[in-house]
C-alpha positions as CSV (number, residue, x, y, z in Angstrom):
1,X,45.4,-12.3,-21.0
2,X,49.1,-13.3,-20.7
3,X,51.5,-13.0,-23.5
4,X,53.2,-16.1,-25.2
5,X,56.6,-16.2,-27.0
6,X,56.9,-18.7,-30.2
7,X,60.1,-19.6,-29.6
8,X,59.5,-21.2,-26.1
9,X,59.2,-25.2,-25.4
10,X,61.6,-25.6,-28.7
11,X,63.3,-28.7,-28.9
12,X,66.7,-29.3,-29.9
13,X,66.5,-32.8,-31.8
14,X,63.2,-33.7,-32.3
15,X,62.7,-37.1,-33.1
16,X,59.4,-36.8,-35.3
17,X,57.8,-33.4,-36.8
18,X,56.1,-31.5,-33.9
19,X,53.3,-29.9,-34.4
20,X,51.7,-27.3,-31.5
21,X,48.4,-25.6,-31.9
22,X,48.5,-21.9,-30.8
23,X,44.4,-21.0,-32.1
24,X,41.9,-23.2,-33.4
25,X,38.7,-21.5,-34.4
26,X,36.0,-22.4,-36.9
27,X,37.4,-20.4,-39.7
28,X,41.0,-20.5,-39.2
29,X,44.0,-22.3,-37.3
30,X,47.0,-21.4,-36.3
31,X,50.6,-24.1,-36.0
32,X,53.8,-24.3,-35.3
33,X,55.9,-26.8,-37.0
34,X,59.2,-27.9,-35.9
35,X,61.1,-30.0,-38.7
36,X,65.2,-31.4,-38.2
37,X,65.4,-33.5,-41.7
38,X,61.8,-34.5,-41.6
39,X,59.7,-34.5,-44.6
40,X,56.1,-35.8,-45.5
41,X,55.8,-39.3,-46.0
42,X,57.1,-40.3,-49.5
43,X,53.6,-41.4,-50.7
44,X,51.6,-38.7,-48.6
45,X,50.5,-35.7,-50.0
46,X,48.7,-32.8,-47.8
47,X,45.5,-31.8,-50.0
48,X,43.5,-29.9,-47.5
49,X,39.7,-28.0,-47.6
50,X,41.6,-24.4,-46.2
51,X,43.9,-22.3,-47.5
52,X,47.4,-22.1,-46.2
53,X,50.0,-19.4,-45.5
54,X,53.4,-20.5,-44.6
55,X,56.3,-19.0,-43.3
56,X,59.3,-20.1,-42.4
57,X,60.9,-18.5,-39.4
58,X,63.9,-20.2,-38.9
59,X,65.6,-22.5,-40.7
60,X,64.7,-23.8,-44.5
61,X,62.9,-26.5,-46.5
62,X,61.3,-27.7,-49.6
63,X,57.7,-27.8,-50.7
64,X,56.6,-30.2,-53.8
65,X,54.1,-29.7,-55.3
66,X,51.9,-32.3,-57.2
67,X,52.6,-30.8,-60.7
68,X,56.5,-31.4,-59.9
69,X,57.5,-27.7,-59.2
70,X,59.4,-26.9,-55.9
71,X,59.4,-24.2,-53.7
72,X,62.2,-23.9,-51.4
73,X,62.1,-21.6,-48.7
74,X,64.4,-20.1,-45.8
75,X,63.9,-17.9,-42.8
76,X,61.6,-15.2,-44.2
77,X,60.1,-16.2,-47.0
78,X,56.1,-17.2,-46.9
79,X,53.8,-18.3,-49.5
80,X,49.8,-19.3,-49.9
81,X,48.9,-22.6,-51.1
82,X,45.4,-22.5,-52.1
83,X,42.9,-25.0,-50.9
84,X,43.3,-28.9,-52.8
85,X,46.5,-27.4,-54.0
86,X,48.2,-30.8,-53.5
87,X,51.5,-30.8,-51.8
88,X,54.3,-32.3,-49.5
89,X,57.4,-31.3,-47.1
90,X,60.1,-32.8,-49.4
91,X,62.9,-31.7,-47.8
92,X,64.4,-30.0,-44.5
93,X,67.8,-28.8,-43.3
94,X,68.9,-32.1,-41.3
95,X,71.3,-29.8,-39.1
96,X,69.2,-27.3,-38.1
97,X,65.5,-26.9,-36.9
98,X,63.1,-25.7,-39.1
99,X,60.1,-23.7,-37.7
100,X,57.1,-22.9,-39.9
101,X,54.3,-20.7,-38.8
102,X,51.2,-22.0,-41.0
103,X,48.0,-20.2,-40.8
104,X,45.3,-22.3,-42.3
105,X,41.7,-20.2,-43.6
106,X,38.7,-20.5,-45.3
C-alpha cells in the first residue's frame, strides 16, 4: 500500500472542471474536483441516486439549489445533499482554484 497526497497532479489554470477518481466501490465513491470560475451548465442540474458530502478544501463556491436557496462555501465548510436533492455549481472564485472533496453514498 503506498500513501497518496490530494494535493498532487494540481493544475494551475484548468481549462474545464477536472474531475479525478480516488475510490469507486459499489456503495460509495470518492472525487476530487478542481473548479477556476467553472460552474454547471446553466440548464444542467446534478439530481443524482446517492447521497453527497462536500467539502471544500481550498478555495470557495456556490451551490443552487432547485428551490432557489444558495449555499456558498469556502475552505472548510462541508455539507450533505441528500439523494434527488436537485442542484448545481453556480458559481466559483475565477482567481483561485477551487478543490472539493465529494464523497458520494448510498
Amino acid at each position: 500500500m503506498k500513501p497518496a497526497n490530494i494535493y498532487d497532479s494540481i493544475p494551475k489554470n484548468p481549462e474545464a472542471e477536472v474531475l479525478d477518481s480516488i475510490i469507486s466501490t459499489p456503495g460509495a465513491r470518492i472525487e476530487r474536483i478542481i473548479s477556476k470560475g467553472h460552474t454547471s451548465p446553466e440548464n444542467g442540474w446534478y439530481d443524482q441516486e446517492e447521497n453527497e458530502w462536500v467539502m471544500v478544501l481550498e478555495g470557495s463556491g456556490s451551490l443552487t439549489f432547485e428551490d432557489g436557496s444558495v449555499v456558498s462555501l469556502s475552505k472548510g465548510d462541508h455539507i450533505n445533499i441528500p439523494a434527488h436533492c436537485r442542484h448545481r455549481v453556480s458559481w466559483t472564485d475565477p482567481d483561485q482554484l477551487t478543490i472539493w472533496l465529494t464523497v458520494f453514498y448510498r
